[in-house]
C-alpha positions as CSV (number, residue, x, y, z in Angstrom):
1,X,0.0,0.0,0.0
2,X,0.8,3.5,-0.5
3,X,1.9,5.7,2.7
4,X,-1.2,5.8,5.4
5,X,-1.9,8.7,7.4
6,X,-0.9,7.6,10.2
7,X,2.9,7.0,8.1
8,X,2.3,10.4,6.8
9,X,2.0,11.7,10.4
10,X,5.2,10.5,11.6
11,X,7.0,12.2,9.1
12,X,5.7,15.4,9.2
13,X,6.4,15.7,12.8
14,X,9.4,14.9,11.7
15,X,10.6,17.6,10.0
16,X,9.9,15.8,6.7
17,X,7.3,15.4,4.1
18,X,6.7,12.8,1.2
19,X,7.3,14.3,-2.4
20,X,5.8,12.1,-5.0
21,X,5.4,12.2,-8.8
22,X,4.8,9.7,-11.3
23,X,5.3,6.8,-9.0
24,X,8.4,8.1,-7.7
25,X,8.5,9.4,-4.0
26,X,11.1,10.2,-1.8
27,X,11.3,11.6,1.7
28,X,13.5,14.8,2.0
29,X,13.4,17.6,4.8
30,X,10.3,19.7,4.8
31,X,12.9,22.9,3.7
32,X,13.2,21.3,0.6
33,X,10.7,22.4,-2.0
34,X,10.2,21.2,-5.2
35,X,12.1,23.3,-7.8
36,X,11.2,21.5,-11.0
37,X,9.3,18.5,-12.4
38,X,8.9,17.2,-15.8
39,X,8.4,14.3,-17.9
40,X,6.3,11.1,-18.0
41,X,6.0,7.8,-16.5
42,X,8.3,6.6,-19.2
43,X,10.9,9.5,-18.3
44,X,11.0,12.6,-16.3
45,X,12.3,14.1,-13.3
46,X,12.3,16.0,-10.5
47,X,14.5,18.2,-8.6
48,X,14.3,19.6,-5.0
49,X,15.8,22.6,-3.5
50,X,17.1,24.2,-0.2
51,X,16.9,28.1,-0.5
52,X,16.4,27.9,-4.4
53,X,19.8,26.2,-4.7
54,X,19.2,22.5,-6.3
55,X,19.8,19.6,-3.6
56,X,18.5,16.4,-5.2
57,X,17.9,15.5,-8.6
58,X,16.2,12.5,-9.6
59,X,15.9,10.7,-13.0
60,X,14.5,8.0,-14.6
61,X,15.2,7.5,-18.2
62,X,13.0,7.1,-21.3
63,X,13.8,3.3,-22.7
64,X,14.5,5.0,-26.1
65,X,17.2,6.8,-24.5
66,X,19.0,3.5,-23.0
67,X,17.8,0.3,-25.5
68,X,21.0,0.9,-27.9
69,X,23.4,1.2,-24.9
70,X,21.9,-2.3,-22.5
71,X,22.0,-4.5,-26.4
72,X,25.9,-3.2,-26.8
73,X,27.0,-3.7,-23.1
74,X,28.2,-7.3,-22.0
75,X,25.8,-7.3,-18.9
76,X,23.7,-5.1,-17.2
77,X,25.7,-3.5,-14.6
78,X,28.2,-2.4,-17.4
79,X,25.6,-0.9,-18.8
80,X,24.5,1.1,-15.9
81,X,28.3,2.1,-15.2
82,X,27.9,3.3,-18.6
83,X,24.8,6.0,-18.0
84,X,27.2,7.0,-15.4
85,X,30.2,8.0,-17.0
86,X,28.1,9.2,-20.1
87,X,25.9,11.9,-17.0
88,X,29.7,12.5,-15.8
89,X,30.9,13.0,-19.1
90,X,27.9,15.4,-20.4
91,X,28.6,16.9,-16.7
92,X,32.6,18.1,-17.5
93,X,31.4,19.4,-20.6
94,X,28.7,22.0,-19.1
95,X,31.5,22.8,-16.5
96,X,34.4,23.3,-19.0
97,X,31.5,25.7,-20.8
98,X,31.3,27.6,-17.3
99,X,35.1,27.4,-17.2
100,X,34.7,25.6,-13.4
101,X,37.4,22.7,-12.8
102,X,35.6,19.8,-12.1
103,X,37.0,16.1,-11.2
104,X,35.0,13.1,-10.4
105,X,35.7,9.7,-10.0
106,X,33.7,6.5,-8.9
107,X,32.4,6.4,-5.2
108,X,32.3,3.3,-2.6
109,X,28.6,2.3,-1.8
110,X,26.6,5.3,-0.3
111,X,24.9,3.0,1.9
112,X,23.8,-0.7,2.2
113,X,22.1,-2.3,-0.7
114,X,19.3,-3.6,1.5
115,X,18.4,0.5,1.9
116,X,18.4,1.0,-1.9
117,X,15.8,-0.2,-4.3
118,X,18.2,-0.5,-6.9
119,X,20.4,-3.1,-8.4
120,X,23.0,-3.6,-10.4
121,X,24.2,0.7,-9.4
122,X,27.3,2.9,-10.0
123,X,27.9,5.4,-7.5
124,X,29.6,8.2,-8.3
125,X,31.1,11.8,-6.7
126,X,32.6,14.9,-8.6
127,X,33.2,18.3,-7.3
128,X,33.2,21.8,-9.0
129,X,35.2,24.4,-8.6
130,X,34.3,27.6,-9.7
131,X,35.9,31.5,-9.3
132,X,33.0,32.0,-6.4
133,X,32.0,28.8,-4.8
134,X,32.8,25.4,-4.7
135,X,29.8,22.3,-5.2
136,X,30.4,18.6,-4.1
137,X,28.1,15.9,-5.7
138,X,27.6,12.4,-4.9
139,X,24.9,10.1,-7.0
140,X,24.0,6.7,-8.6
141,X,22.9,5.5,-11.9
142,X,20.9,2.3,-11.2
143,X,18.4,0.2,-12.2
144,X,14.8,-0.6,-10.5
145,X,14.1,-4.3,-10.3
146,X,10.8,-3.5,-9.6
147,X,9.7,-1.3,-11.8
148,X,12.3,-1.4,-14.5
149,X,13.0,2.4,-14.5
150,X,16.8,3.8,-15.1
151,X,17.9,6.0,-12.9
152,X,20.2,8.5,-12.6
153,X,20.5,10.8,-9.3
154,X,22.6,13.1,-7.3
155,X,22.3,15.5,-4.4
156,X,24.7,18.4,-4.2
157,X,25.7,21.2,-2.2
158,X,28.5,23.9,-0.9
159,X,29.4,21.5,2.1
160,X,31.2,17.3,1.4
161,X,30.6,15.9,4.5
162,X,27.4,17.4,4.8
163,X,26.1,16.7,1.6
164,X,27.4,13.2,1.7
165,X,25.5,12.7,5.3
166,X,22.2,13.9,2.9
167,X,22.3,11.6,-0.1
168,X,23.1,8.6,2.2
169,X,19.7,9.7,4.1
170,X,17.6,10.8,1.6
171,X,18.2,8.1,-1.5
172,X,17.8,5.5,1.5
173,X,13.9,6.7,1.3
174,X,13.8,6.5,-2.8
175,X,11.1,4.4,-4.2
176,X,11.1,4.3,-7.7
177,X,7.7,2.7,-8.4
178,X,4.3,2.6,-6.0
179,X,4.2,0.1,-3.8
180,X,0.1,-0.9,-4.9
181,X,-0.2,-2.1,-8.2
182,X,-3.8,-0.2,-8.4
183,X,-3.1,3.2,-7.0
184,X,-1.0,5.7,-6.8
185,X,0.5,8.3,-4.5
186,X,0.7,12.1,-5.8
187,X,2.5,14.3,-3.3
188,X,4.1,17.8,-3.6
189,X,3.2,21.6,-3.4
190,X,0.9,20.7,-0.8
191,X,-1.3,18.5,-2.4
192,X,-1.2,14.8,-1.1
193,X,-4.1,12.3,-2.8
194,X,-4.2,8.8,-4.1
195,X,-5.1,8.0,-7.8
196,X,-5.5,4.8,-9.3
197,X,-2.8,3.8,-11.9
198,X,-4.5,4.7,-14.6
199,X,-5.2,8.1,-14.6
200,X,-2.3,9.9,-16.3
201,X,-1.2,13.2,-16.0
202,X,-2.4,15.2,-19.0
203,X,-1.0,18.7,-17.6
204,X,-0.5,21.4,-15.3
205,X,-0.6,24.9,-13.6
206,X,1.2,27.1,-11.5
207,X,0.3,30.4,-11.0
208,X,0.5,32.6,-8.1
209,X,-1.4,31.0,-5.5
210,X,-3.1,28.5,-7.4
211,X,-1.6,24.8,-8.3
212,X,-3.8,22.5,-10.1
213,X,-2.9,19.1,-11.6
214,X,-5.4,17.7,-14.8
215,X,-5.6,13.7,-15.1
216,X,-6.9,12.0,-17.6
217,X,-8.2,7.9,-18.4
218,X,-8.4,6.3,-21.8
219,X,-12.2,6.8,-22.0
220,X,-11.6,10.8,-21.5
221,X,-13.3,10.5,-18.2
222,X,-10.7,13.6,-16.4
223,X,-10.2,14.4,-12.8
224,X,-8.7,18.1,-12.0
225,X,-7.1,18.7,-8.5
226,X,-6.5,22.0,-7.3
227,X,-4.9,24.1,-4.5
228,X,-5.7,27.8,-3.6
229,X,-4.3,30.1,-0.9
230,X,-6.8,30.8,1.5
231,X,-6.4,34.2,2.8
232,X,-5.0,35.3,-0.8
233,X,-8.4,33.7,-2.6
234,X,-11.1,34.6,0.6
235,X,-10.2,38.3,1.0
236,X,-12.7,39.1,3.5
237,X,-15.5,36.8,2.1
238,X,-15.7,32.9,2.5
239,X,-15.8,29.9,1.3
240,X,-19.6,30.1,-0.2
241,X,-18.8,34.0,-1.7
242,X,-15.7,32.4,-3.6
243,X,-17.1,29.6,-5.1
244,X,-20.2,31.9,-6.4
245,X,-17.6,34.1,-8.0
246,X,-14.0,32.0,-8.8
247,X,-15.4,28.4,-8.8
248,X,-18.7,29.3,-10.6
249,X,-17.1,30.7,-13.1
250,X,-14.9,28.0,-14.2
251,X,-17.2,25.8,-14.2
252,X,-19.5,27.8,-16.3
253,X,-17.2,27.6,-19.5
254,X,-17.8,23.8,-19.8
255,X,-21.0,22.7,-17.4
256,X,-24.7,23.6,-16.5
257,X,-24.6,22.7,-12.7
258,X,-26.1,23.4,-8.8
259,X,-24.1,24.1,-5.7
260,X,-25.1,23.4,-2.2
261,X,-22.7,23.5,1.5
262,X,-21.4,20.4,2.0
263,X,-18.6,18.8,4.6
264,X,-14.9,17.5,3.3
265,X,-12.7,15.8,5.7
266,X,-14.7,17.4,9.0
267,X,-14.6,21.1,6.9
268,X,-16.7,23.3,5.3
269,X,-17.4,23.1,1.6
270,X,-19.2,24.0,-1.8
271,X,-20.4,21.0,-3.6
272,X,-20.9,21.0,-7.4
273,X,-23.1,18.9,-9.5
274,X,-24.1,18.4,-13.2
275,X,-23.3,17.9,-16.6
276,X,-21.6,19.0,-19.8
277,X,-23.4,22.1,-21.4
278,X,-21.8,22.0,-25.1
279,X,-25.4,20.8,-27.3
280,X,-22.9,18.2,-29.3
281,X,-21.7,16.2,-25.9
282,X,-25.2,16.3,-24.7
283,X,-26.3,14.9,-28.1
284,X,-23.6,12.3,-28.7
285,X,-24.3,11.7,-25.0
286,X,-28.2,11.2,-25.2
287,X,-27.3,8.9,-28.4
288,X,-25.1,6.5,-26.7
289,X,-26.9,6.6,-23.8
290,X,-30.0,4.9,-25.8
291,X,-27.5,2.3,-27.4
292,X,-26.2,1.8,-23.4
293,X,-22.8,3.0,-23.9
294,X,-21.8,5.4,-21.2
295,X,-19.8,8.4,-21.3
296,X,-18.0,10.7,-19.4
297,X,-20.5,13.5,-19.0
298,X,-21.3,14.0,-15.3
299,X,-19.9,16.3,-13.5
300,X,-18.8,16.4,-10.0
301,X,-16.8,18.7,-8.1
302,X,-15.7,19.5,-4.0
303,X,-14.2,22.3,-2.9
304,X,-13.5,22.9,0.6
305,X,-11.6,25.4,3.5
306,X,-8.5,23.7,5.0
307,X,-8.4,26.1,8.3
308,X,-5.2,25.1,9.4
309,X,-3.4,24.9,6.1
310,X,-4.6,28.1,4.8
311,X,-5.4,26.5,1.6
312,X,-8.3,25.5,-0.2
313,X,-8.2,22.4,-2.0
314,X,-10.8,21.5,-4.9
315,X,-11.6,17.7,-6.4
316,X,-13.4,17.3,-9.8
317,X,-14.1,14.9,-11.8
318,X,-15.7,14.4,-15.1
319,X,-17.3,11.0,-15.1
320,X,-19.6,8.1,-16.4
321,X,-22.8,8.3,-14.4
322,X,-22.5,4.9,-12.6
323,X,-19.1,6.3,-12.0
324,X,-20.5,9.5,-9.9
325,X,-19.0,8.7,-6.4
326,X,-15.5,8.6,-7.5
327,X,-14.8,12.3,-6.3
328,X,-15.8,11.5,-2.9
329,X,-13.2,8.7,-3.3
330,X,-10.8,10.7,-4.0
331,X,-11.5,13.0,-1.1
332,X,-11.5,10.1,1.4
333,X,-7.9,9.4,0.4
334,X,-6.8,13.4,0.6
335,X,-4.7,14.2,3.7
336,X,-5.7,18.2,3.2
337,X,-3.7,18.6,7.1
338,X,-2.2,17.0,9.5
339,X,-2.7,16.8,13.2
């Protein structure tokens, strides 16, 4: 199973939270935020930071990228030493370009193999020195038995021993693939829910204080999950005033709907029901719906106040009617706070 709350609890009152994407997670100190993520469940990455200086990168490599390389190598922990002096030697190049003096070399074990979900792996350290500071970085190229994902990653910083004493913590944490084969973990910027597998991410936002994440399934049933500021989105109204004016609205565009006051997780909230309004959905709707072939054109949406988060956090879904209480689902496996 994915993390439970109860796991979730005990690391934030640890100083730490969960950051997952794409079936990747990774525990890392709550003062590193993410500072990029990109890519696919076939490739992508992400990167954390620590005062908006990167930390961690993580990788996991397309198959395209690696095929040619695992069919030329005698076995597959040549292969993987190979991603790592390729990264190492794409690495000297940028530095040469920023005329730093960088040497690397290979790197003992950063910690015991029964703490790292990878094997065969090729550790790695380099360090950079530039005209105004100097960075140390220790990594791994490896590869996930599990899941079969290649991965390369690294954590960096100003101070060795330090940085060292981070990368043995942190990678000892790395999952690269969920631990259920039916759902899936999504954790970062403040937004923690469970998915099942396969809704894909179709795209994103991030704008001021707004974060929203859009999912999508094969039968182009979508699920959108959003995160406000509070006290930037409220002014001095509440949670009803905003969803007349800023959730209304939205929803408008693409649905004819009703909103009542609802609960979410023990707070207050707007709930949002109805359908698609465009007259060619409800007509290839109606049409399939007399040949019994049903198709994603309910909607359903929660929004509610997270007090002691400051944030307001909204669930919809676009859905088949038998299909109706999935949003609630989702809800009932959102940790919007913790205690």
């Amino acid at each position: 199973m994915e993390p439970t709350l109860d796991r979730i609890k005990e690391i934030t009152a640890a100083g730490k939270h969960i950051i997952a994407w794409q079936g990747v997670r990774i525990v890392a100190p709550e003062e590193w935020e993410p500072g990029a993520f990109s890519g696919d469940w076939g490739g992508g990455y992400i990167r954390l930071d620590e005062r908006l200086a990167p930390r961690l990168v993580i990788r996991w490599l397309p198959e395209d990228s690696t095929d040619k390389l695992f069919r030329k190598a005698s076995s597959r922990a040549e292969a993987i030493k190979q991603v790592a002096d390729n990264y190492l030697a794409s690495l000297e190049k940028s530095q040469t370009k920023k005329r730093n003096d960088l040497v690397h070399e290979r790197a003992d074990r950063l910690l015991p193999r029964r703490s790292l979900d990878v094997s065969p792996a090729s550790f790695f350290r380099w360090r950079s020195k530039g005209r105004r500071e100097t960075v140390y970085g220790v990594g791994f190229a490896g590869e996930c038995p599990t899941s079969g994902r290649i991965l390369l990653c690294e954590c960096t910083g100003e101070d060795e021993e330090e940085n060292q004493r981070s990368a043995a913590e942190l990678l000892s944490t790395l999952r690269p693939y969920p631990q259920s084969d039916e759902a899936v973990l999504w954790s970062t910027f403040g937004l923690r829910f469970v998915l099942p597998k396969e809704w894909t991410l179709a795209g994103s936002k991030l704008t001021g204080g707004r974060i929203e994440f859009r999912f999508k399934r094969d039968d182009d049933s979508q699920v959108v999950v959003q995160r406000w500021i509070a006290n930037l989105s409220l002014g001095r109204g509440d949670l009803v005033a905003w969803a007349k004016k800023q959730l209304a609205t939205d929803l408008r565009r693409e649905f004819q709907f009703r909103m009542e006051r609802g609960r979410c997780l023990g707070h207050d909230a707007v709930l949002a029901e109805g359908t698609i309004r465009a007259a060619k959905e409800r007509v290839v709707h109606s049409t399939r719906k007399f040949l019994k072939i049903e198709t994603p054109f309910h909607l359903v949406s929660r929004a509610w106040h997270c007090e002691p988060e400051n944030k307001i956090f909204v669930v919809r879904a676009v859905c088949k009617e038998s299909e109706k209480e999935f949003a609630d689902e989702i809800v009932a496996r959102f940790v919007c706070h913790v205690e």
